[in-house]
N, C-alpha and C positions, 0 to 999 in steps of 0.2 A: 268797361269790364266789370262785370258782376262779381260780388264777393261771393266763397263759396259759405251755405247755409252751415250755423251751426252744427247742423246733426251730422254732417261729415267730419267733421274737423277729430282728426285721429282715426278716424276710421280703416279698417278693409270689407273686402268681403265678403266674410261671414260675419259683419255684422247688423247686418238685416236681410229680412223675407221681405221676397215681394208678396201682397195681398191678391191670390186670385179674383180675376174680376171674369164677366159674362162671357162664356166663348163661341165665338163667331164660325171656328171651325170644326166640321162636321165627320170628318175623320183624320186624324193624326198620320195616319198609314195612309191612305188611299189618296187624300187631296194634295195636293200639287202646295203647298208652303214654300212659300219663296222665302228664303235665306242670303239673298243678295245684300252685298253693304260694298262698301268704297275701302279699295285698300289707299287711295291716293286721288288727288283732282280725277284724274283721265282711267284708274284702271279699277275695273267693277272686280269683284268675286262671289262668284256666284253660285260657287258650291259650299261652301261655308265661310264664313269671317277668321278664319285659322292662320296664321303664319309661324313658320318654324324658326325658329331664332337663328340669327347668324353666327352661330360658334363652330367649331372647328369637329365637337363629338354630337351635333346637329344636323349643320345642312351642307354636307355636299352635293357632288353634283345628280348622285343617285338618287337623295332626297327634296334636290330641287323639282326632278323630274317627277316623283310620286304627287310632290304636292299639285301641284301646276295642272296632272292630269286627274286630278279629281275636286276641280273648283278650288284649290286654295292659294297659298305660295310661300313664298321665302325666300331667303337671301345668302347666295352661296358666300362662307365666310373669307376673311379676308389673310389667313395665314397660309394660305395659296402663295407661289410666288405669282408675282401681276401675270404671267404667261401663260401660268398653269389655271391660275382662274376664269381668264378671259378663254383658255381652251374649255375648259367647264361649262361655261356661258353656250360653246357653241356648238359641245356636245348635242344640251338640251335644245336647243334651238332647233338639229337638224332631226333631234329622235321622234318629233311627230307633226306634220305636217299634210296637210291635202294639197300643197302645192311643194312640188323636188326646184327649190329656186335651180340648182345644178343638177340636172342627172347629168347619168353618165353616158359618154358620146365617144364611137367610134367613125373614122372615115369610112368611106364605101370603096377605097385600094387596098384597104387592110385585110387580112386573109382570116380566115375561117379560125385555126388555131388561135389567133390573138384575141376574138372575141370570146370562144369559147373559155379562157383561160380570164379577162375578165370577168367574164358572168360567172364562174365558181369564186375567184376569191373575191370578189363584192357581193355575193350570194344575192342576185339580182333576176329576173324573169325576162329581163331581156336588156337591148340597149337602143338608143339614137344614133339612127346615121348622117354624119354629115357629110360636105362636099369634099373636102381634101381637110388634110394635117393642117391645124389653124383652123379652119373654117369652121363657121356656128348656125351653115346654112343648112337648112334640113332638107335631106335627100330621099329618105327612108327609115324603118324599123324594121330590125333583125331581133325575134324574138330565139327563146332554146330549144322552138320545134323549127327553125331552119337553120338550124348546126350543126347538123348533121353533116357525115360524108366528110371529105378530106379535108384536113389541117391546110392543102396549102391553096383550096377553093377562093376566092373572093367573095369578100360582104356582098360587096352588088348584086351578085349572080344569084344570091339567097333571100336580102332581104325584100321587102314589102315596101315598093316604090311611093312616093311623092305623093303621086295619083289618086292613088288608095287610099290614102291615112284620111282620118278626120282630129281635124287640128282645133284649139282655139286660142285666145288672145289674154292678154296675160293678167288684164282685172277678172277674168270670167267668174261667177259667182258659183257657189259649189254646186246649186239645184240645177244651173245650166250643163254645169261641166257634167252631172248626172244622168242628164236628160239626155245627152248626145250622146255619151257610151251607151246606154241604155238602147237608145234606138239602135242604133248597129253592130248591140254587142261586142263591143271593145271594151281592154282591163286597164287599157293603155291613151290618155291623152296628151298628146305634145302640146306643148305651147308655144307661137311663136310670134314675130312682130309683123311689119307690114313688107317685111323685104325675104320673110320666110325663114328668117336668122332665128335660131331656142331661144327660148327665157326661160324656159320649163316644165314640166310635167308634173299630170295629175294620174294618181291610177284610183282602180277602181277600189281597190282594198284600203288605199289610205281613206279616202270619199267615209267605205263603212265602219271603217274604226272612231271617225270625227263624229259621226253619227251615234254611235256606241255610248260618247260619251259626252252628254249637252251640254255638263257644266264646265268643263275644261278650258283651264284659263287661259286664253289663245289670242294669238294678234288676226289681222284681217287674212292674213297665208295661211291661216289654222296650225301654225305655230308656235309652242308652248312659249307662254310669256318668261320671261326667268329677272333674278336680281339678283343683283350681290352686290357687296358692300367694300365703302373703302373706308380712308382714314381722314383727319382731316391736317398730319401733318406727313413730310418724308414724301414717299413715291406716290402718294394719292393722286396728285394730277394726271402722271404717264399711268397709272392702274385708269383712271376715269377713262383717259381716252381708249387705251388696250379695249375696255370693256364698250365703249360707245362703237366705235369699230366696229368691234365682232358683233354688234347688234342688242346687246342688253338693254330691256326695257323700262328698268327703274333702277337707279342706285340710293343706297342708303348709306350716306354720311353719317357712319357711328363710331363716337367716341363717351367716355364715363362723362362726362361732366358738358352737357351742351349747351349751358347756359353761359358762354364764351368768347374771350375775344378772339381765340384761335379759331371757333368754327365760325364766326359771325367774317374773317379772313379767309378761309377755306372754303364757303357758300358762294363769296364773292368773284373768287377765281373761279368755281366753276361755273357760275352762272355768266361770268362771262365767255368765257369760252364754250360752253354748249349752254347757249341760253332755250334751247327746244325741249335739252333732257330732262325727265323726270327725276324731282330730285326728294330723297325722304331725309330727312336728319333727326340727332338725339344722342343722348338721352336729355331731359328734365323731366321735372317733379312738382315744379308750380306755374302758379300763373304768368307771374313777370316770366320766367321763363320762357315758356308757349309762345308769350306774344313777341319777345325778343325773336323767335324762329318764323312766326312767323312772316311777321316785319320783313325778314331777307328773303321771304318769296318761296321756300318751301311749299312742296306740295303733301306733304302728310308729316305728321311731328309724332316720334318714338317716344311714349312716356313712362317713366319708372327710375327710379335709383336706387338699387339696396333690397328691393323683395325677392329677385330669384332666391331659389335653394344655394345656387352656383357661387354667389356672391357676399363676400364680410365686410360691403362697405360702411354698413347699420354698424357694427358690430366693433369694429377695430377704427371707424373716426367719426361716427355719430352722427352722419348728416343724409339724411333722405329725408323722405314724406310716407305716411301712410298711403298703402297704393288705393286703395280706391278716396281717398283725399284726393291724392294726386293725379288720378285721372278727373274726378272733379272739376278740378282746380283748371285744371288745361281745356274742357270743355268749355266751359264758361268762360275763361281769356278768349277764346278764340271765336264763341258765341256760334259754333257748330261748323266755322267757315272753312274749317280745315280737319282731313280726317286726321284720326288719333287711332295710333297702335298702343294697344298697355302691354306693357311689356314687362312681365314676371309676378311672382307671387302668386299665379295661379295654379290651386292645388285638384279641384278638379272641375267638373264639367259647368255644375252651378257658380261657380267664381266667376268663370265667362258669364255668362247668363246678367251678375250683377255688373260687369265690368262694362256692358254694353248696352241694358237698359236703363239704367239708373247713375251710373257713372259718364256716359257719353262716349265711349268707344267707339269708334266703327269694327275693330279686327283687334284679337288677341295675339300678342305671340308666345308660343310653345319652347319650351325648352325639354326641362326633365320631363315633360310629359311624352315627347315626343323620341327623346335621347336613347331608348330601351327598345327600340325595333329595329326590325334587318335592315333599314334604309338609312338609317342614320351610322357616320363612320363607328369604327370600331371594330372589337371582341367582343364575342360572347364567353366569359367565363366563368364556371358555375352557376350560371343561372341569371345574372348580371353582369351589364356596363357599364364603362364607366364616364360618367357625366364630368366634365372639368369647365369651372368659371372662367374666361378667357385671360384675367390677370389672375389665374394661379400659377405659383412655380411647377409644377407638371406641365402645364398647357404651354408656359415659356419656354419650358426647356427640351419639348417637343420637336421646334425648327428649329436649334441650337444647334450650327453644325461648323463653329467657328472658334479650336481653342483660345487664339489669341485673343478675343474681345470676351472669354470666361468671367473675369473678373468685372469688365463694365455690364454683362446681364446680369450677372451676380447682386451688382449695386440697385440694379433696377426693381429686382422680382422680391427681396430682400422684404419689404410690405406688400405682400401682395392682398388685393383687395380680392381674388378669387379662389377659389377651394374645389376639389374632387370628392364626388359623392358618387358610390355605385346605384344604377336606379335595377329596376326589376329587368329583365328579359319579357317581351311581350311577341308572344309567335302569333301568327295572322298579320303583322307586318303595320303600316303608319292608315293605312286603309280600315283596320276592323279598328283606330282606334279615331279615324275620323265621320266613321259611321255609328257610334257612337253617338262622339257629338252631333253632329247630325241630328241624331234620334232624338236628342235631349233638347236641341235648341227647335224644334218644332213643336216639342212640347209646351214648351216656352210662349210660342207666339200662340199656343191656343188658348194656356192660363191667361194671356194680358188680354187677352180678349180680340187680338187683332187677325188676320191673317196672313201678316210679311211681317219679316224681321222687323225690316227697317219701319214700318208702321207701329211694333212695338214700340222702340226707342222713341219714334214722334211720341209716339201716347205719353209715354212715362218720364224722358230727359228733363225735360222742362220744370215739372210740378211732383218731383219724388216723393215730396210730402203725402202726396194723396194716394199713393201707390206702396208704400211701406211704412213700418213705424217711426214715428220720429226720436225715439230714441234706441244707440243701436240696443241687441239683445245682450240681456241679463247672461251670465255663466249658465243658468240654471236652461233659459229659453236654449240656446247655443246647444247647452250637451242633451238636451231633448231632439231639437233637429237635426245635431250631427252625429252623435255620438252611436254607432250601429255593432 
């Protein structure tokens, strides 16, 4: 494990420039700048390195969905009950996809009125006919230009027999699936197995919407990826499985202090019982740390203690790390073998920028940056919402819905290491402010000279020294570059 160099040691930051070197790319706007980095072993991001933090005036399941469709992600919080999260999880799951794992299926005995009254309240352009009640054999499609005429008609007698359809098979790739509505002009593909029974459908509108948008963080069904988070004591295990179930594709074991024997217990249980699921944990803030997480087989390690805004654990019991120390410190334990989220104290676009090529990040995560748009929970009131650190007494006494145990939350929230800040109101939504960064981190890869992110951070992780000053900036340097 390598030591971290002096010139970190207390550092964040803003406390050094990187040094422009020779640039490789030839327009910032027109060239294609790949911005892909690893949020985890197995899962890329590839519209930007951005994750939205797991808090409760953060990421739900509205902001899971924003993130997820525009290259990023995040982790639906965990003050959900396990029921209501894991329905969150599946909301996103089904809200965008080029393949329907379920559509919806009427028999061919059922009468005209019954479909018709599904197709309005599912607001759907048509349905799948099967053989009888139970059956998943496919008989035909009744679209809402044969529903016409009497309530008490027959599917059969309307819909668009067997014969007719053009079907395919349930790995089909999207360009095939394209290619065969295309040729015979259909909006409509069923999918089905080798005995004629559904697995699915694809239409042609989901097809153009996937298309719409390249970088969207999606499983092999064109499926918004999603995460959320558990604990790692109490209902964690039933919350894991709730969430493995219903299909979520990373969880993140987050608790304050991860350098532990409770989560080094709680990694252990889950690892054994889903030993396939992707698993993220955290927090830490140094190296013993890191390598401790990693050691138990994690696939991305959360690092930070005490720099959000959100948080008084600096403050009221004195122990963290300098965050870009701390990101440091964990790059070098882990010697790049595992991605790293840094997680807080980033105040704006450049803090990312140093957090990922010079500190060894792969992905930031957002909090108050993100907490002040439509998609994150909340109000808008006068102009601002309100951001709350998850151990603050507001945020505790939020789910409080039990007088009799008054007195033992009482005892709990009593030090709380978390605090409520109002942030700005930002209208254009999590989008104009991830198009921003965007903007900025491609700037980014033009000054290091590179032309992809991640060929950035190759360039500069390593040998920082050569890439910025070795000691950090003076007050005076500091209120020259920031001070506007």
């Amino acid at each position: 494990m390598r030591s971290i160099e002096d010139m970190f040691i207390g550092t964040t930051f803003k406390d050094f420039l990187l040094r422009p070197q020779h640039g490789q790319v030839l327009s910032r706007t027109k060239e294609n700048i790949d911005l892909s980095m690893p949020l985890s072993r197995n899962i890329i991001l590839r519209g930007a390195p951005i994750v939205s933090a797991n808090m409760r005036t953060v990421t739900g399941g509205r902001m899971m969905k924003a993130m997820s469709s525009m290259g990023c992600f995040g982790f639906i919080h965990r003050r959900y009950s396990k029921e209501v999260q894991a329905e969150k999880v599946r909301e996103v799951k089904r809200s965008q996809s080029y393949i329907i794992e379920n559509p919806l299926v009427i028999h061919q005995e059922a009468i005209i009125g019954e479909a018709r009254e599904l197709i309005r309240k599912k607001k759907v352009s048509g349905l799948l006919v099967c053989e009888s009640p139970g059956s998943m054999k496919l008989v035909g499609v009744l679209s809402t230009r044969d529903i016409f005429g009497l309530d008490s008609e027959l599917v059969k007698n309307r819909m668009s027999i067997f014969t007719e359809l053009i079907c395919g098979y349930q790995n089909i790739s999207m360009e095939e699936a394209e290619l065969r509505m295309s040729r015979r002009r259909v909006e409509k593909l069923p999918l089905i197995d080798d005995d004629a029974n559904i697995v699915g459908l694809i239409t042609m509108k989901d097809l153009k919407m996937a298309k719409q948008k390249p970088y969207t963080t999606k499983d092999s069904k064109g499926r918004l990826l999603v995460g959320a988070t558990i604990g790692a004591s109490g209902d964690y295990m039933e919350r894991a499985e709730l969430l493995v179930d219903t299909g979520v594709d990373v969880i993140l074991m987050d608790i304050a202090h991860g350098h532990s024997e409770v989560i080094k217990l709680a990694i252990n249980n889950f690892k054994a019982k889903f030993p396939g699921a992707e698993l993220i944990a955290g927090n830490i803030a140094t190296g013993q740390g890191a390598k401790f997480l990693m050691d138990l087989g994690v696939d991305a390690i959360k690092a930070g203690v005490g720099p959000g805004k959100g948080c008084r654990t600096r403050l009221d019991v004195r122990f963290g790390v300098a965050q870009l120390q701390a990101v440091r410190e964990v790059y070098l334990a882990t010697e790049g073998k595992v991605p790293i989220i840094a997680d807080g104290g980033i105040e704006d676009d450049g803090d990312i920028i140093s957090a990922l090529l010079i500190g060894g990040a792969s992905t930031v995560m957002l909090g108050s940056m993100l907490a002040g748009t439509d998609e994150a929970p909340g109000l808008v009131e006068n102009g601002v919402k309100m951001y709350k650190g998850e151990t603050s007494i507001e945020a505790s006494l939020e789910e409080f819905n039990d007088d009799e145990n008054l007195e033992a939350l009482m005892d709990d929230v009593q030090a709380p290491e978390g605090q409520p800040r109002p942030v700005k109101y930002i209208e254009g939504g999590v989008a104009k402010v991830i198009r921003r960064i965007r903007g900025h981190l491609k700037s980014a890869v033009s000054y290091a000279g590179t032309k992809s992110l991640i060929d950035a951070q190759k360039k500069m992780v390593d040998t920082p020294w050569l890439y910025v000053n070795r000691r950090p900036l003076t007050e005076a340097a500091k209120k020259e570059s920031f001070d506007r």
